[in-house]
C-alpha positions as CSV (number, residue, x, y, z in Angstrom):
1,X,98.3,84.4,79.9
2,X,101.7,86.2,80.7
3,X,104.0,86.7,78.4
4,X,107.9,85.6,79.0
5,X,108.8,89.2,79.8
6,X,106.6,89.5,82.4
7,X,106.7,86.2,84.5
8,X,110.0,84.8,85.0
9,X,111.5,82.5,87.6
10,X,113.8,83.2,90.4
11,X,117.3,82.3,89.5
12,X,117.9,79.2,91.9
13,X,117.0,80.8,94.2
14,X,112.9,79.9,94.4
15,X,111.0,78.5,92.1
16,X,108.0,81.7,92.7
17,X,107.3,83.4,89.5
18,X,108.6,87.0,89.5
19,X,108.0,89.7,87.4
20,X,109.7,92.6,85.4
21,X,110.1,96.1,85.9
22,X,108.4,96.7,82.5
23,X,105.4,94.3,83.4
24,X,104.6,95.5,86.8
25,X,104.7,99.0,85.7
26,X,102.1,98.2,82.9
27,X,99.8,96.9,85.9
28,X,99.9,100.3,87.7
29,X,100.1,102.3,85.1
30,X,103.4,104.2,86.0
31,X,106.9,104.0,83.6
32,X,109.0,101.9,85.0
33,X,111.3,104.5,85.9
34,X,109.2,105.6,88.8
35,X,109.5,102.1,90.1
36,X,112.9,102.5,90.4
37,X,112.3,105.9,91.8
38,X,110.2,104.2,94.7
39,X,113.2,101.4,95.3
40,X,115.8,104.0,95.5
41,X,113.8,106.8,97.4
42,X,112.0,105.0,99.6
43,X,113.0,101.1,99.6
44,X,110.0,99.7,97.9
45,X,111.6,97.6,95.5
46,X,111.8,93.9,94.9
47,X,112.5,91.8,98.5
48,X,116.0,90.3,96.8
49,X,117.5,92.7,94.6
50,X,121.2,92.4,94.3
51,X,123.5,95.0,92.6
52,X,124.0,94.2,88.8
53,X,120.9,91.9,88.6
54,X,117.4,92.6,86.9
55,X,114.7,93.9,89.3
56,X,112.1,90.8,90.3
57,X,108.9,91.4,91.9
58,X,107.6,88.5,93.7
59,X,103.6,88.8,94.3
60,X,104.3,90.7,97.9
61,X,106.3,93.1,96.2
62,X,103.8,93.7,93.5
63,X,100.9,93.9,96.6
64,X,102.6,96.6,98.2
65,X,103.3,98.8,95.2
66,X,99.4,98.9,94.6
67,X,99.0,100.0,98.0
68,X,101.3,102.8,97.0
69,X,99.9,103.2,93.7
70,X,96.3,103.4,95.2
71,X,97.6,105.7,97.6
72,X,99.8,108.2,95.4
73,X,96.0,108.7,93.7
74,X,94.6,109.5,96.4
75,X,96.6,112.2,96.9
76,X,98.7,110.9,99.7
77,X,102.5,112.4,99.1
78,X,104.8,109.6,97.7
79,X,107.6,109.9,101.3
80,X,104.0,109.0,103.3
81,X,102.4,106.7,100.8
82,X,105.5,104.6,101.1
83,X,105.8,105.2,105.4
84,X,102.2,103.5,105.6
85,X,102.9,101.0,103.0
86,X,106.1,99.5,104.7
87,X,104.8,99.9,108.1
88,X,102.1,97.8,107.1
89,X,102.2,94.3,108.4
90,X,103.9,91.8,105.9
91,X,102.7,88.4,105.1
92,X,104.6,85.7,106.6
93,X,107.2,83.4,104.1
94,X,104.9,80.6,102.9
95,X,101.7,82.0,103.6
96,X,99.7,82.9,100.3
97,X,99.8,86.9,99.6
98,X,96.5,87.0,97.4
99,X,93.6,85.7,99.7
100,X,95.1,88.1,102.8
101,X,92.3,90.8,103.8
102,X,93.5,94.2,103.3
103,X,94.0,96.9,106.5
104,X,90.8,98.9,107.4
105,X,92.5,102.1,106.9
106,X,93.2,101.2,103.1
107,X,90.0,101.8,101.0
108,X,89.4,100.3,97.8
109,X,90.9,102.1,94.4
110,X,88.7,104.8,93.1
111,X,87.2,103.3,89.5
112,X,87.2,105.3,86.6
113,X,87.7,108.7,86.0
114,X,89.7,110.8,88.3
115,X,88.3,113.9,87.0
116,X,85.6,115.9,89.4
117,X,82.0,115.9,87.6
118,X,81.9,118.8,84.7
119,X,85.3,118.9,84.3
């Protein structure tokens, strides 16, 4: 179950839960400052940030930023990761995010270690 600092709603603007800075960061596993790094850089931020408000990842947003995430592992420099991530095609408004297939040219996420064998 999320807690209230990760899963808020939108204020009046939709009723789709959104999430913090500090929650989607602990999902990729990067400090939250490189996800304001990747918004300001590169525009990979929340889809309806406004000056002076807290950053809200909607489930698209958070979608895409594993892309990158996955990507940045991979070895694939940030300025390229985030080229291929937002020329990817986006899901249409009211269409769910979750069941989409992914690309063919994105492979799954490496699991476990990223360490080569006898290191």
């Amino acid at each position: 179950m999320a807690t209230s600092s990760e899963v808020r709603a939108g204020e009046g603007e939709d009723p789709e839960p959104r999430l913090t800075v500090a929650a989607v960061a602990r999902r990729l596993g990067v400090a939250p400052s490189t996800l304001r790094t990747w918004d300001r850089r590169y525009g990979l931020g929340p889809s309806s940030h406004r000056a002076g408000d807290h950053r809200r990842y909607t489930a698209a947003d958070l979608d895409r930023l594993v892309v990158m995430r996955r990507l940045t592992l991979e070895g694939v420099p940030p300025a390229e990761a985030a080229r291929m991530v937002l020329s990817a095609p986006q899901p249409q408004p009211g269409l769910p995010v979750r069941g989409r297939s992914r690309p063919p040219a994105l492979p799954p996420a490496p699991v476990g270690p990223l360490l080569p064998p006898g290191a």
